[in-house]
N, C-alpha and C positions, 0 to 999 in steps of 0.2 A: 540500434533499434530504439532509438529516442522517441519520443510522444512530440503530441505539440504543448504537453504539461509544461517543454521547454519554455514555450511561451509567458512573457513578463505578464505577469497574473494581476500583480497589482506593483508595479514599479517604483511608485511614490511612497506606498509601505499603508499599513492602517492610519486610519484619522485618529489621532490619540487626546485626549482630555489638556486641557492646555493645562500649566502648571500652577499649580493649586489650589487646584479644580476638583472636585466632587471623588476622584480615584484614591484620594490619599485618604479617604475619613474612614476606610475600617475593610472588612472580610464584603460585604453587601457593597458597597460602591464598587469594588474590586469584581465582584461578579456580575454585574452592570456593564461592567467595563469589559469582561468577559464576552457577555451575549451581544451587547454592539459590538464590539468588533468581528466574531462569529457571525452576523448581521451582513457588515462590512465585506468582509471576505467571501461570503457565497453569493453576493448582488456580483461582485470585482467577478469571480468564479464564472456565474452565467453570463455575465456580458462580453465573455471571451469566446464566441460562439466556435471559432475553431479547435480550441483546446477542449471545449464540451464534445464537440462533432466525434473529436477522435481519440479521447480519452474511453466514450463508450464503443467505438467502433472497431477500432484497434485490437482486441482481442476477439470481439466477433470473427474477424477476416479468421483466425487461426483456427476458430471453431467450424466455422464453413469450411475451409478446405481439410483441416483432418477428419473433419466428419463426415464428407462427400467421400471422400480417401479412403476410410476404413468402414462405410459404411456397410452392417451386417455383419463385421469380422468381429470374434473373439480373439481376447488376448492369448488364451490357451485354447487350446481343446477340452470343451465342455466349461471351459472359463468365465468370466465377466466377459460382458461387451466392451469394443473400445471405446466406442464413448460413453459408458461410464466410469473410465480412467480417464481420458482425455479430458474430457470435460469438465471435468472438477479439477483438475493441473492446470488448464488454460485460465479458467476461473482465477485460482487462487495465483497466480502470477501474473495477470491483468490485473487484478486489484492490488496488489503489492508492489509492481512497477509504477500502478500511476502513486501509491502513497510516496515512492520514494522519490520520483521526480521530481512532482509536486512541491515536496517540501522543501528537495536541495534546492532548488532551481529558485523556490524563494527569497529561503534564506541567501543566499547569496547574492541576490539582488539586492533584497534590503540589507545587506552589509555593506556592498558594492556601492551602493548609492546612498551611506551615512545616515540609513532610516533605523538601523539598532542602537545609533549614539545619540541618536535625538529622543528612542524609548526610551534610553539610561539617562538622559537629564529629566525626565515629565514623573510625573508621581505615579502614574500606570505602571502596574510591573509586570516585570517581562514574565512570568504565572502565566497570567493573563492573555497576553499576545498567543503565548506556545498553545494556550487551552483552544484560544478560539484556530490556529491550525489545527489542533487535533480532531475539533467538533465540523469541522468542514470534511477534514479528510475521509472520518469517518461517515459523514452522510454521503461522500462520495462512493466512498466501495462497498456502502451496503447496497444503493442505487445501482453500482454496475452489478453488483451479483445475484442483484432480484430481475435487470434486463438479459442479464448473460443467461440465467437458468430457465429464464421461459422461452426463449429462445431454444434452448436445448431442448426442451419440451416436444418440440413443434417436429411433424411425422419425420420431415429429411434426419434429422438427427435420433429421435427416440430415445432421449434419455429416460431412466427411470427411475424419479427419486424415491429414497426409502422413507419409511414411518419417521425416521432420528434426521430427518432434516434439519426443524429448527434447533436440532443442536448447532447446524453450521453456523448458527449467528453468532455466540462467543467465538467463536471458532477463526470468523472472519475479525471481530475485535479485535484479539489478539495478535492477528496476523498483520492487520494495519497498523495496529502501535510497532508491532515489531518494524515493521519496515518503513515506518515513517519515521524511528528510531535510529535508522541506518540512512535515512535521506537527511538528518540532522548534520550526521557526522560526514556525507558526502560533501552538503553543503558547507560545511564548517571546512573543509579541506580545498574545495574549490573555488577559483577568485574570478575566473569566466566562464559562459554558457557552455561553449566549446568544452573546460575543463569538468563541468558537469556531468557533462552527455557523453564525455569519454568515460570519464570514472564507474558513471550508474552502466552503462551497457557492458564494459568491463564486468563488475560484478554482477549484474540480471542475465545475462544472456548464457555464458556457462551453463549459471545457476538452473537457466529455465534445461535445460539438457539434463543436466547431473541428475536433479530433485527430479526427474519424470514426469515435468509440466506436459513435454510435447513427446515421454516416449514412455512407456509405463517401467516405473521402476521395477517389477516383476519381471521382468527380461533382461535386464541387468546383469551383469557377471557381481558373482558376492562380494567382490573387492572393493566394486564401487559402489554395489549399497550401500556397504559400512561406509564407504566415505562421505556419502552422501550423507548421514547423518550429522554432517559440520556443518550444515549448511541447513536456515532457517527453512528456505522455498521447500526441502524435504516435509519438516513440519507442518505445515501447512497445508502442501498437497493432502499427505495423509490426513492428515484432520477435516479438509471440506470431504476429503472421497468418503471416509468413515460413514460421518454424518450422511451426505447424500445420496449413497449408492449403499449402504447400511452393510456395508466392509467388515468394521471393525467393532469391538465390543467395549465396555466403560472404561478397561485399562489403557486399551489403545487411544479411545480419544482424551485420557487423563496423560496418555505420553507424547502427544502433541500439542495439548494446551502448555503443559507444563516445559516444553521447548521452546513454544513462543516464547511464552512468559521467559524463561532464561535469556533467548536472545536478545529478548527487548530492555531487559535488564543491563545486561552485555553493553550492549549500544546505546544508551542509556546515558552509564558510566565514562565510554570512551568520547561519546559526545559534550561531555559535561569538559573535560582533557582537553577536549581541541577547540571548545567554543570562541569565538571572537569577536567582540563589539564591531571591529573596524578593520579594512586592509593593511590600516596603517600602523596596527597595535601587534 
């Protein structure tokens, strides 16, 4: 269930400060070097008009048909509506698929194509590189989950958001670091496209089942609730549904922030383990 995120985003790698050039002189050139390349990366970003097309489209499709699907039904009797589970599952696993493609699918290429041993010779550091994928990735999945929620808006669906909305915005932060933390270590494990888009749909695609992206974990048998709590995409769900459908109360959205944050921690560390300048290292 790959994206066209597969798509070489920017092949050649960022335009980096030539060597010893303006990056080396302190904290301030360094963040310079920061926001151009963040600059860099979201012109490379938009001028890939089909990785755009279907980075935001791609979860639409899922909200259309289980919204047309379940349209009017309750999860229980006298329950929530289904899309106000659904729709904040599909949300928060659209946005965490493209964070984690995105990022493998880079890294890998600029490894693959000897664009991270040319950032280890230049006075730019690699801070820097990682900050400006993270300030992309994150203007990306706030954008799809401000397009994906008004969407849901709209009469065929009827979602209804609660007052504690904009809590989903840390909510979504954290969700992104997390899983852009796990496309780190994908990409840092895979050496072609093909081994990418095996490995991320491996782990996203279960994950979107288990976590009750596409089935409400309230119908679950208890076995695999608990299980599901090994797994980030559970966090998450629960965290935008909380906020958006006004679910949950301060401890609940304090025990899916506080998941993120661990996962992303988590993957973090095991990304730092497997990083690689080179194929050849």
């Amino acid at each position: 269930m790959s994206t066209p995120e597969t798509a070489r985003e920017t092949s050649a790698g960022p335009a980096l400060p030539a060597s010893g050039g303006p990056a080396a002189a302190g904290p301030a050139p360094r963040t310079s070097a920061a926001a151009a390349l963040t600059r860099a990366g979201a012109r490379a970003y938009l001028r890939d008009r089909t990785t755009v097309f279907f980075t935001f489209a791609f979860p639409l499709v899922f909200l259309v048909v289980f919204g047309l699907i379940f349209q009017g039904q309750q999860v229980t009797a006298g329950g929530a509506a289904y899309i106000d589970r659904i729709a904040p599952g599909v949300l928060s696993w659209g946005v965490g698929n493209a964070a984690l493609f995105g990022v493998a699918f880079t890294l890998m290429h600029w490894r693959r194509d000897d664009v991270l041993r040319l950032i280890r010779r230049t006075p730019t550091p690699l801070a820097a590189v990682l900050a400006s994928r993270v300030a992309v990735s994150l203007a990306v999945g706030l954008v799809q989950a401000a397009l994906f929620t008004g969407v849901a808006l709209l009469p065929p669906f009827g979602l209804r958001p609660a007052g504690s909305w904009p809590l989903m915005i840390p909510v979504l932060v954290l969700g992104i670091t997390a899983f852009m933390a796990l496309g780190v270590v994908v990409g840092s494990l895979a050496d072609t496209p093909e081994a990418v888009a095996a490995i991320a749909n491996c782990v996203m695609v279960p994950m979107a089942f288990l976590s009750g992206s596409f089935y409400p974990s309230e119908l679950m048998p208890g076995w695999l609730q608990g299980l599901s709590r090994a797994l980030p995409l559970r966090y998450f769900n629960d965290g935008v549904i909380d906020t958006l459908s006004g679910r949950g109360g301060a401890a609940d959205l304090a025990l899916a922030c506080g998941g993120l944050a661990g996962f992303a921690a988590l993957f973090t560390l095991i990304a730092l383990r497997l990083f690689r300048w080179s194929n050849r290292s």
